[in-house]
FIGU-819453 format. One record per residue (C-alpha): residue number from 1; residue in one letter; x, z, y. Coordinates in nm, 3 decimals, padded with zeros to 5 digits. Each point is the difference from the previous one (the first is absolute). Last residue first. Layout:
% FIGU-819453
  num  residuo       xx       zz       yy
  NUM        A        X        Z        Y
...
This chain:
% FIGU-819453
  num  residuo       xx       zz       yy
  487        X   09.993   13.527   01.690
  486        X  -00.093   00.392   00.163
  485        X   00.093   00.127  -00.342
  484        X  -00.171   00.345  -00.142
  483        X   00.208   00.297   00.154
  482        X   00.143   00.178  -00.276
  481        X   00.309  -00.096   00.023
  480        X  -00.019   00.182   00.366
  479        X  -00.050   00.300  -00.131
  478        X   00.300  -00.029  -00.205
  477        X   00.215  -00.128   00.268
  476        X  -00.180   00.327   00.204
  475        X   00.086   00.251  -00.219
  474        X   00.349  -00.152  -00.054
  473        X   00.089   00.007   00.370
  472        X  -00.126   00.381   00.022
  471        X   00.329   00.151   00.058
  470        X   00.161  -00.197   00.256
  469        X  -00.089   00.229   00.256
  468        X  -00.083   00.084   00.301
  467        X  -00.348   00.114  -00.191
  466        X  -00.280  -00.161   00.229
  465        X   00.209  -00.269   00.160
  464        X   00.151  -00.089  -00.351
  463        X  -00.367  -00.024  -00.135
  462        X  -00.095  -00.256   00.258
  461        X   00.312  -00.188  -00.090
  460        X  -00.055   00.050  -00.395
  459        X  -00.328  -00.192   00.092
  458        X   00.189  -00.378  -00.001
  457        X  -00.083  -00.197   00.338
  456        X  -00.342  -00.161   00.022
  455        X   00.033  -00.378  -00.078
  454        X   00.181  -00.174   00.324
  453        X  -00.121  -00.245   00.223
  452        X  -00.399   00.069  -00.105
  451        X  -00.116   00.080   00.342
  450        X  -00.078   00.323  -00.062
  449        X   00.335   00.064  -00.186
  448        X   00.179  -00.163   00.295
  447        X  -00.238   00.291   00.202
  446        X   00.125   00.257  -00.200
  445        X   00.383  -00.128   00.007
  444        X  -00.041   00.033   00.392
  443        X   00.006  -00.324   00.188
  442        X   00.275  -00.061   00.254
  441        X   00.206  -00.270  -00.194
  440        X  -00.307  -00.147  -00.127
  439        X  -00.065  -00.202   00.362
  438        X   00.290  -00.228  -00.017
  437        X   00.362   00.010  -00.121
  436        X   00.121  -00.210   00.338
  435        X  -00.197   00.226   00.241
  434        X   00.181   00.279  -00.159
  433        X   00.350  -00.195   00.043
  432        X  -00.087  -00.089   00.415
  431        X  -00.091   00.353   00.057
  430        X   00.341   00.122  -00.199
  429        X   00.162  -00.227   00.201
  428        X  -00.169   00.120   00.343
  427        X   00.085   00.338  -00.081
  426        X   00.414  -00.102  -00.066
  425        X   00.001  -00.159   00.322
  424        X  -00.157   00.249   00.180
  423        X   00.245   00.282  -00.127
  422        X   00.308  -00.226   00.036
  421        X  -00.124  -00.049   00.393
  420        X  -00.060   00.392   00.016
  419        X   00.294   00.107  -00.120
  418        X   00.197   00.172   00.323
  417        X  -00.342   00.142   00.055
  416        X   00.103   00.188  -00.284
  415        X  -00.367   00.133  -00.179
  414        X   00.058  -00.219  -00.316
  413        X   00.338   00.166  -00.059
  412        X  -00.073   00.216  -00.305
  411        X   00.289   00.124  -00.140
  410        X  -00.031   00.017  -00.443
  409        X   00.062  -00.374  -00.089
  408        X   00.231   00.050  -00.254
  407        X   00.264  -00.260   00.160
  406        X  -00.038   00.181   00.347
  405        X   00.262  -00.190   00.247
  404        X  -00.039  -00.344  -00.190
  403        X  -00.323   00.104  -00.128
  402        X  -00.160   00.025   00.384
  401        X  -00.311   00.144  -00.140
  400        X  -00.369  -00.054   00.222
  399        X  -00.289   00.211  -00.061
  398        X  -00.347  -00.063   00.096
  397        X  -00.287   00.215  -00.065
  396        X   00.218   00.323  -00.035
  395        X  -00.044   00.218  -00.283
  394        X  -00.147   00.327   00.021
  393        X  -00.041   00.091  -00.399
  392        X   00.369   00.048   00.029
  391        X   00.115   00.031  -00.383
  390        X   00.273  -00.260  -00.001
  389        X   00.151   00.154   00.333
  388        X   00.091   00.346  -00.185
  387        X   00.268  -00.181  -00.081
  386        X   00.114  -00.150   00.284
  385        X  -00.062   00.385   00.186
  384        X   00.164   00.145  -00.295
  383        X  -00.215   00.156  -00.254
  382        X   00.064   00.417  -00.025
  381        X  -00.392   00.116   00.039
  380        X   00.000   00.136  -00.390
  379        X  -00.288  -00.254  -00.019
  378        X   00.201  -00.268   00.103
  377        X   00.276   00.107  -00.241
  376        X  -00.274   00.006  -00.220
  375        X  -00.171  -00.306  -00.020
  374        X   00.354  -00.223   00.052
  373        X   00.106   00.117  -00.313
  372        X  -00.280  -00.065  -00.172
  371        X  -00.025  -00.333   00.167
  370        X   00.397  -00.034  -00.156
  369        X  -00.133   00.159  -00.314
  368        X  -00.182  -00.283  -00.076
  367        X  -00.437   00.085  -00.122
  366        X  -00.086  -00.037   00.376
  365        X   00.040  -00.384  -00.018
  364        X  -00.263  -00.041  -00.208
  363        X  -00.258   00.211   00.152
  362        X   00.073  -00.203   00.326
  361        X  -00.077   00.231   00.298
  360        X   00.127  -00.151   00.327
  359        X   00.369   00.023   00.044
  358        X  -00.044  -00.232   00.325
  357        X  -00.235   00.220   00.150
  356        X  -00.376  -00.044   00.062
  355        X  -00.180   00.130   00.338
  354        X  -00.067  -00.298   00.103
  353        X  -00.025  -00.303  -00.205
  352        X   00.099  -00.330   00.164
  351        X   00.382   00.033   00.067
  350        X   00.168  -00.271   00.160
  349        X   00.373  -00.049  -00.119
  348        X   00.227  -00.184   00.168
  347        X   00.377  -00.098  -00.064
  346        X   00.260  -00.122   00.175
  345        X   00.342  -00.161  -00.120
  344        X  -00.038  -00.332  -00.164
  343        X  -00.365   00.024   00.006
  342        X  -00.216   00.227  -00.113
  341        X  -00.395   00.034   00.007
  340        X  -00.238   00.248  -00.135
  339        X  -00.351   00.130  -00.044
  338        X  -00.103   00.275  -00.170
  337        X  -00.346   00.157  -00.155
  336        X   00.044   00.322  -00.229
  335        X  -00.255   00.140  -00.280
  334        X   00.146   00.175  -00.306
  333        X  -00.173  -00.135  -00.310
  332        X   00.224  -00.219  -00.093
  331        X   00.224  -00.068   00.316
  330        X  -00.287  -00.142   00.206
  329        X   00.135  -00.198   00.310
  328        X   00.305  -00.049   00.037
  327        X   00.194  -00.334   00.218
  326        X   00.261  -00.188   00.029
  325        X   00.094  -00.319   00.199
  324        X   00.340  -00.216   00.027
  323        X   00.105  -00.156   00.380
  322        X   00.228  -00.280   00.108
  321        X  -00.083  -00.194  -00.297
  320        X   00.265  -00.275  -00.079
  319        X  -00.055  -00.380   00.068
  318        X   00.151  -00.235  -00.261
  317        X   00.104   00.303  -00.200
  316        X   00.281  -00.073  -00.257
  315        X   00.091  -00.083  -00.341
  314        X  -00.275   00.182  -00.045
  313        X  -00.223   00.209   00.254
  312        X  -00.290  -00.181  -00.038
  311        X  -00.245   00.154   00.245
  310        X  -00.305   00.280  -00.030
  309        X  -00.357  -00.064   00.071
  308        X  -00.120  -00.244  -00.218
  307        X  -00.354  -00.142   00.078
  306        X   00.151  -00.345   00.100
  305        X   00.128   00.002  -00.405
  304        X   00.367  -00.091  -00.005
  303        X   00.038  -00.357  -00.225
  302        X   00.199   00.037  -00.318
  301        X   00.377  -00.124   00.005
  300        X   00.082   00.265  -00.242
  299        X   00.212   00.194   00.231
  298        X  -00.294   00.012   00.260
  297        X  -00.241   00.103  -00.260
  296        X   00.243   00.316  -00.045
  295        X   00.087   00.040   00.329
  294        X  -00.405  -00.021   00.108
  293        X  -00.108   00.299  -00.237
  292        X   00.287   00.221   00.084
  291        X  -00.043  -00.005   00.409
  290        X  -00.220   00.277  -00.040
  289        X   00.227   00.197  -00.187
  288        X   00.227  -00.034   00.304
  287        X   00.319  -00.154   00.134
  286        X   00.114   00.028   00.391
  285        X   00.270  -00.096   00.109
  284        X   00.339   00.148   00.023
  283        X   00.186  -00.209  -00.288
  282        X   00.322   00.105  -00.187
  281        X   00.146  -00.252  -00.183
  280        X   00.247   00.132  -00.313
  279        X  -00.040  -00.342  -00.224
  278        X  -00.120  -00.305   00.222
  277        X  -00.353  -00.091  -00.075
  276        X  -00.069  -00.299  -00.188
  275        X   00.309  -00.050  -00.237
  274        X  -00.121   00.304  -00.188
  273        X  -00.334   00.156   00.130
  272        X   00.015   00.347  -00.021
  271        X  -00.231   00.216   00.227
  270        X  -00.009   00.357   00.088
  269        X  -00.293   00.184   00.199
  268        X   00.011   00.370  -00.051
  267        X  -00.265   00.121   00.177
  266        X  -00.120   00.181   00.348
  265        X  -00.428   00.079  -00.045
  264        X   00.022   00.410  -00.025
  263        X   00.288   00.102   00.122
  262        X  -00.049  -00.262   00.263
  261        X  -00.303   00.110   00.127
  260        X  -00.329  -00.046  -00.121
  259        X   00.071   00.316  -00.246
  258        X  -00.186  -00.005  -00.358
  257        X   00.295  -00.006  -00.178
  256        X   00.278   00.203   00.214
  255        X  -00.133   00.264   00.176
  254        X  -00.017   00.175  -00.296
  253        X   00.167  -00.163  -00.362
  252        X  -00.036  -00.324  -00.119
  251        X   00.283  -00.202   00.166
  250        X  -00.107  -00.239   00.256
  249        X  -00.227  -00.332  -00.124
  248        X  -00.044  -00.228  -00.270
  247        X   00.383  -00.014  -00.061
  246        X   00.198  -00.352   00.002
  245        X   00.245  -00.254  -00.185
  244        X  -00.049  -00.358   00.000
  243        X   00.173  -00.218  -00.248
  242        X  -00.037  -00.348   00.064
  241        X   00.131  -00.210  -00.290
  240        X   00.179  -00.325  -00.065
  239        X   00.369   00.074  -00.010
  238        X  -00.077   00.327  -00.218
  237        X  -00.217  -00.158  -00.308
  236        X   00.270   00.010  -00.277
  235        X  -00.205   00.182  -00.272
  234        X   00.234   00.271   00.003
  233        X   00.048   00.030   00.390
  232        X  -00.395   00.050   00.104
  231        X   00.062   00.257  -00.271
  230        X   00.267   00.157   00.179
  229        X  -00.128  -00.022   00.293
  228        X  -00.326   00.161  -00.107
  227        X   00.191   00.284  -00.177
  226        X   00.220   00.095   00.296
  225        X  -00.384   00.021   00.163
  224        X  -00.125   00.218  -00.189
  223        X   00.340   00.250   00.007
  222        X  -00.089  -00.038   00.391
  221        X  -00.295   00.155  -00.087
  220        X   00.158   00.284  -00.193
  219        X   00.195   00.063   00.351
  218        X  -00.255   00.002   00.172
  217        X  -00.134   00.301  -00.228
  216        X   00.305   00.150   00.073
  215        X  -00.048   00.007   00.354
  214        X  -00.376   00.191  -00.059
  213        X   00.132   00.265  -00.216
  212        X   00.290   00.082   00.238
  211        X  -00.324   00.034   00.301
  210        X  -00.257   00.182  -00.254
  209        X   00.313   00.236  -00.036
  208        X   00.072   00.008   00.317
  207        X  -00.333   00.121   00.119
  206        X  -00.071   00.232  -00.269
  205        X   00.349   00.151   00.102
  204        X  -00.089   00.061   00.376
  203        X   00.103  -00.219   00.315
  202        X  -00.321   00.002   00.141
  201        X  -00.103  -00.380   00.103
  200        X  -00.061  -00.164   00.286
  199        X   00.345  -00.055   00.093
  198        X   00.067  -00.240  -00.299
  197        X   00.228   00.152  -00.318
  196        X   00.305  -00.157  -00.084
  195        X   00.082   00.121  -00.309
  194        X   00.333   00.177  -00.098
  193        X  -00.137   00.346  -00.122
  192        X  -00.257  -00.202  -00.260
  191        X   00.335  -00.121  -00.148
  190        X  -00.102  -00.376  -00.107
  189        X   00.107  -00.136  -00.365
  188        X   00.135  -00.312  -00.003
  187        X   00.310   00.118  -00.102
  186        X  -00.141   00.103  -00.321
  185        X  -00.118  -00.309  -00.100
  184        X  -00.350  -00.077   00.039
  183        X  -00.211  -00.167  -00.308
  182        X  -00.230   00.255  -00.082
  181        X  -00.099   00.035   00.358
  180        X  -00.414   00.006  -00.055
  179        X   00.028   00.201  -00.313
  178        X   00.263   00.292   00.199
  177        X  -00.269  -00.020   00.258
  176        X  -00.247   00.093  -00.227
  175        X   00.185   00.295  -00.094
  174        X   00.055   00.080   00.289
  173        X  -00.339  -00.024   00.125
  172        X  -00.132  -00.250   00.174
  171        X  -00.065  -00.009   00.378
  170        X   00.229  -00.312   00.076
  169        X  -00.186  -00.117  -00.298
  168        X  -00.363   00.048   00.120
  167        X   00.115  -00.221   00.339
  166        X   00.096  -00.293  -00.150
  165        X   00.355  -00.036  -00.087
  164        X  -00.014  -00.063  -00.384
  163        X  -00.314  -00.291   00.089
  162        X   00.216  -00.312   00.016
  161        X  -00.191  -00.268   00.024
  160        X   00.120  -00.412  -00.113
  159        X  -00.148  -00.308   00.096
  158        X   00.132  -00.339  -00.092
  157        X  -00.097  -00.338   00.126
  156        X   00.108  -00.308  -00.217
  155        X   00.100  -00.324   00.045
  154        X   00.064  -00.019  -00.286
  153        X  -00.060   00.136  -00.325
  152        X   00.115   00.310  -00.086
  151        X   00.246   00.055  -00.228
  150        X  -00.015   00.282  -00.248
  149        X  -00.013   00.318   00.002
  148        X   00.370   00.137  -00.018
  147        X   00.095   00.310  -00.242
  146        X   00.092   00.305   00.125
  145        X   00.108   00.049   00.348
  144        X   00.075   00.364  -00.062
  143        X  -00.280   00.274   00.081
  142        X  -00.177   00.162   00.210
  141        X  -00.260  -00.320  -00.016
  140        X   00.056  -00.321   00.238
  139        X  -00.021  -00.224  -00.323
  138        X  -00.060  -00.334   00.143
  137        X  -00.354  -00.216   00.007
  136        X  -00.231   00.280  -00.031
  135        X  -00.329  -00.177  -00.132
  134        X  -00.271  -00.088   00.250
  133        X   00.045  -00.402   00.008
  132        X  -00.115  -00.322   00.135
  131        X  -00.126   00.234   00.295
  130        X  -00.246   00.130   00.246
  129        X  -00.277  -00.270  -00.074
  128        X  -00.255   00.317  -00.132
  127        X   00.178   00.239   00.235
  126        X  -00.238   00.020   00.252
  125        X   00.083   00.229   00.345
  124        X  -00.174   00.335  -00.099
  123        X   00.189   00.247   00.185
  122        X   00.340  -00.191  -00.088
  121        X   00.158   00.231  -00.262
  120        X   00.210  -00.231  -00.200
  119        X   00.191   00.230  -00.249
  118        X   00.111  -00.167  -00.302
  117        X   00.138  -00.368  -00.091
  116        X  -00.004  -00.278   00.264
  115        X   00.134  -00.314  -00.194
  114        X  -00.068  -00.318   00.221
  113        X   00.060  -00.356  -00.116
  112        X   00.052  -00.270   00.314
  111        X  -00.182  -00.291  -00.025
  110        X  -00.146  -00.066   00.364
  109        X  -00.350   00.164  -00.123
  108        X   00.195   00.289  -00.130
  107        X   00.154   00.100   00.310
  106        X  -00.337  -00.068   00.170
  105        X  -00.116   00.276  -00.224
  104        X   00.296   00.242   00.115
  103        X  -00.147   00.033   00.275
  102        X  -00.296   00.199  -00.086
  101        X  -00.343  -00.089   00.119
  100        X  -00.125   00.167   00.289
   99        X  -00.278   00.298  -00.044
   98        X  -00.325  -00.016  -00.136
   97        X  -00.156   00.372  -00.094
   96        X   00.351   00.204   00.133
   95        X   00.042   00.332  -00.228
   94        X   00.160   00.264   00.244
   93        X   00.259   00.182  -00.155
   92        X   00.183   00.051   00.368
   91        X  -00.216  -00.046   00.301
   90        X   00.120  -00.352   00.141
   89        X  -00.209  -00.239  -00.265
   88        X  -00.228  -00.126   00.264
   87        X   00.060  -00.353  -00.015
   86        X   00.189  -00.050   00.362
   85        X   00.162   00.347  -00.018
   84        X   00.132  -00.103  -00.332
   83        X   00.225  -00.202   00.199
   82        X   00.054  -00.353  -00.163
   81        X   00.272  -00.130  -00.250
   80        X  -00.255   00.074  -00.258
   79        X   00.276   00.158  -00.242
   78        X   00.168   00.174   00.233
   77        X  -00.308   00.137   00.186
   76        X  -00.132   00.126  -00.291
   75        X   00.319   00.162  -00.113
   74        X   00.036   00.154   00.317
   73        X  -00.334   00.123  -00.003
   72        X   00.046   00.162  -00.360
   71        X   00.349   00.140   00.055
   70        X   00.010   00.236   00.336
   69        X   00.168  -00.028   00.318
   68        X  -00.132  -00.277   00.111
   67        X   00.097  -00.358   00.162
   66        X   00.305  -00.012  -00.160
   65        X   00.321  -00.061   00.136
   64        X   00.388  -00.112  -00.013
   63        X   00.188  -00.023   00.303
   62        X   00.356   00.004  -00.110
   61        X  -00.045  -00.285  -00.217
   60        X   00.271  -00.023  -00.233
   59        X   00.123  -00.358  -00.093
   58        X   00.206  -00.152  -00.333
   57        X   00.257   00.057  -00.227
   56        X   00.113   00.350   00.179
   55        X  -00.397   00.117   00.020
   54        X  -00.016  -00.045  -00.419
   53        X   00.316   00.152  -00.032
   52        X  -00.150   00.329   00.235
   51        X  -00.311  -00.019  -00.199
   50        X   00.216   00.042  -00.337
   49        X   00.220   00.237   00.089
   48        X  -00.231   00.257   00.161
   47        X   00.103   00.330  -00.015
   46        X  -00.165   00.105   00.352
   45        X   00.018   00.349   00.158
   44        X   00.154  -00.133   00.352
   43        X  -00.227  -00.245   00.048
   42        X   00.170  -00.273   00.149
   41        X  -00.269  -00.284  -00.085
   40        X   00.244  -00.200  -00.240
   39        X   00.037   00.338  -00.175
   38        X  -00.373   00.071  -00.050
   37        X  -00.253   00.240   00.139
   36        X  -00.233  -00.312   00.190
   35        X  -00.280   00.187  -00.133
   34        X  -00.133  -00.042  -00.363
   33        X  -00.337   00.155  -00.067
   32        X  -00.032  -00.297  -00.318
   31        X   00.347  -00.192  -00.046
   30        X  -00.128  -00.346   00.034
   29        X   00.173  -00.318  -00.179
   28        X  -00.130  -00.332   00.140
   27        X   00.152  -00.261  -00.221
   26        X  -00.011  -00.403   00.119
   25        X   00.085  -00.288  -00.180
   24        X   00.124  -00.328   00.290
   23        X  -00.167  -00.336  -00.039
   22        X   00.247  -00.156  -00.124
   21        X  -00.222  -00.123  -00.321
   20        X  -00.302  -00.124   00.240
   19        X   00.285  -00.257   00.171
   18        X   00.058  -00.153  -00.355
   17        X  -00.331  -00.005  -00.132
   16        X  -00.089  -00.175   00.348
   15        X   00.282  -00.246  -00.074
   14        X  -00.072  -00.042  -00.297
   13        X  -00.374  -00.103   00.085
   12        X   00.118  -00.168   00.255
   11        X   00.257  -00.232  -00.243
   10        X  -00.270  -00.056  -00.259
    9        X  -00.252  -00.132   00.275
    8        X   00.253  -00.217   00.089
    7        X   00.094  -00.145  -00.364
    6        X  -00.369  -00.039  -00.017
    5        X  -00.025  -00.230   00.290
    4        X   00.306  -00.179  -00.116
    3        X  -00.180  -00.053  -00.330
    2        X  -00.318  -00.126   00.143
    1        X  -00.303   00.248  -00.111
């Protein structure tokens, strides 16, 4: 090769080297059954130092959403960047057979080194190509920041879980809960008397306790994420990273997780980007887990997949959403089948399954004294009339919310002739979104089992809707072991 023509190819390839090494880091923290409970959100409960830093140096979103109310199909659809309607992973736990690829592989493919340590949780989505790396990356333990992993090379995406606010520690027992908040102060300790407690719930003890318990749990995550800043900090990687804070969906306790509403699918959505986004924005449209997927590969200069259903959100959105979806179908092994759309004010929810409530009968969510709560004040016949709404087995086909009048979505307007344009509208969205996830959004996991969509879902299901319980979920793991291998 001619010297000059070498000298060129030299410069490109710097220059490419060069352009590939600003490519912005990115670190997705999640606090697992996280609502939107902190203090950059206005909740009124929240200790949140860190989160409400991390919103001053950069943007909150103030419409932040999943597309379920419930971990596993959320996680799916995060990773896939694609409804799990469209696949047939919507019924929670259910084991997809060939499902999308995850995004993070075209991450890797375009150089960037991913460490995804722990929980993943994607109803059978492959993992195999997942990540560089499954080792925890920071210390986000109870305790002190400890000493520093080290460096990471770059560009890098990071993943981090949070798990102490998942539903079975809200429920914990004191002593558990004194485990799981080692590192509070006193002062941010919550007086269960104090609590803000939503309108559809009795305002007993059990209740506030599971509600104090559940705050102060945020407040360990927030701990997590103090730790992740400061580590991002240490190894002097602040100016060039994307930190993204979120929950998987509402806070895990009733009519909360598992709710299509926006109890159930409303999120935390905070971004720091320094230098890129200006620090305390505040931003009104719309940012979702689905959108996840194609932020991330649009930050690292990777191609969108056509088959992508969400929108880069980051620095900012080309052409925002007008409308987010929702929808629940099986809750384990409690059967439901909704379909929802919001937009900036309005939401819809169809309701396919008659004669189901929206409590339905999730063994696992029974065991929280909240449910328990809930059980027998409505069996004592004292429930409100918005309480007792979560255990109507007469639900309307159609409902329509106004949130801005009726922000927990408890009045009904869908019969208000006054709303009939918003009411149309809002049907022929959720028409045109169905028809957009294709035919497997309306099949019964039975017949996605027939079909061979999904493997058949776990047997401690069936025996939950035998017992109520969760008492036989080692019987049938065990049973199950036994099985000789379908592969």
């Amino acid at each position: 090769m001619p010297h000059r023509l070498l000298t060129l190819a030299l410069l490109a390839f710097a220059t490419l080297t060069s352009a590939a090494d600003i490519r912005p880091n990115i670190v997705l923290i999640v606090g697992e059954d996280m609502g939107p409970d902190t203090g950059a959100d206005g909740c009124k409960d929240a200790i949140t130092p860190n989160i409400d830093r991390l919103a001053k140096e950069g943007v909150r979103f103030t419409r932040g959403y999943t597309h379920i109310g419930v971990c596993a199909p959320t996680r799916s659809g995060m990773i896939t960047g694609q409804y799990p309607l469209k696949y047939g992973a919507q019924n929670m736990r259910s084991v997809v057979t060939h499902g999308p690829h995850p995004f993070t592989e075209k991450l890797r493919e375009a150089g960037y080194y991913v460490m995804w340590p722990g929980k993943t949780d994607f109803q059978g989505i492959p993992e195999k190509e997942l990540a560089d790396d499954r080792k925890l990356w920071v210390n986000y333990s109870k305790q002190p920041l400890g000493k520093l992993t080290d460096k990471p090379k770059e560009p890098f995406f990071a993943y981090i879980n949070d798990t102490v606010s998942h539903e079975s520690q809200v429920r914990a027992s004191d002593a558990e809960h004194a485990k799981n908040t080692a590192a509070l102060k006193p002062s941010d300790r919550r007086d269960p008397s104090k609590v803000e407690l939503p309108p559809f719930y009795p305002d007993t003890p059990a209740v506030r306790r599971e509600v104090a318990h559940y705050h102060e749990l945020v407040t360990a995550v927030d701990y997590t994420v103090g730790r992740v800043l400061d580590w991002l900090k240490a190894h002097d990687l602040e100016k060039n990273t994307v930190v993204i804070f979120t929950g998987d969906h509402g806070r895990g306790m009733p009519r909360y997780k598992r709710s299509p509403k926006d109890t159930g699918t409303r999120v935390p959505m905070i971004v720091r980007w320094p230098a890129q986004i200006a620090p305390g924005t505040v931003r009104d449209d719309f940012a979702s887990w689905i959108d996840l997927a194609p932020t991330a590969l649009g930050l690292a200069g990777v191609p969108i997949p056509a088959e992508y259903d969400g929108h880069s959100f980051l620095p900012t959105a080309v052409n925002p959403p007008k409308y987010v979806y929702s929808f629940r179908d099986y809750m384990d092994e409690s059967f439901d089948k909704v379909r929802s759309v919001r937009d900036a004010r309005y939401r819809y929810v169809r309701n396919l399954a008659p004669g189901v409530d929206e409590a339905g009968k999730v063994a696992y969510q029974e065991v929280g004294q909240t449910m328990h709560e809930l059980r027998r004040v409505q069996a004592e016949g004292k429930l409100t009339p918005v309480q007792a709404l979560y255990f109507n087995p007469n639900r309307a086909p159609e409902e329509l919310y106004d949130t801005q009048s009726d922000p927990w979505e408890v009045k009904n307007i869908a019969g208000d002739p006054a709303n009939a344009t918003k009411l149309a509208e809002l049907r022929a969205e959720c028409d045109a979104w169905l028809a957009r996830c294709g035919p497997l959004a309306d099949l019964h996991p039975d017949e996605l089992v027939k079909r061979g969509i999904i493997l058949p879902r776990d047997e401690k299901y069936e025996m939950r809707l035998k017992t109520g319980t969760t008492a036989g979920d080692a019987a049938a793991a065990k049973k199950k072991a036994k099985k000789p291998s379908n592969k």
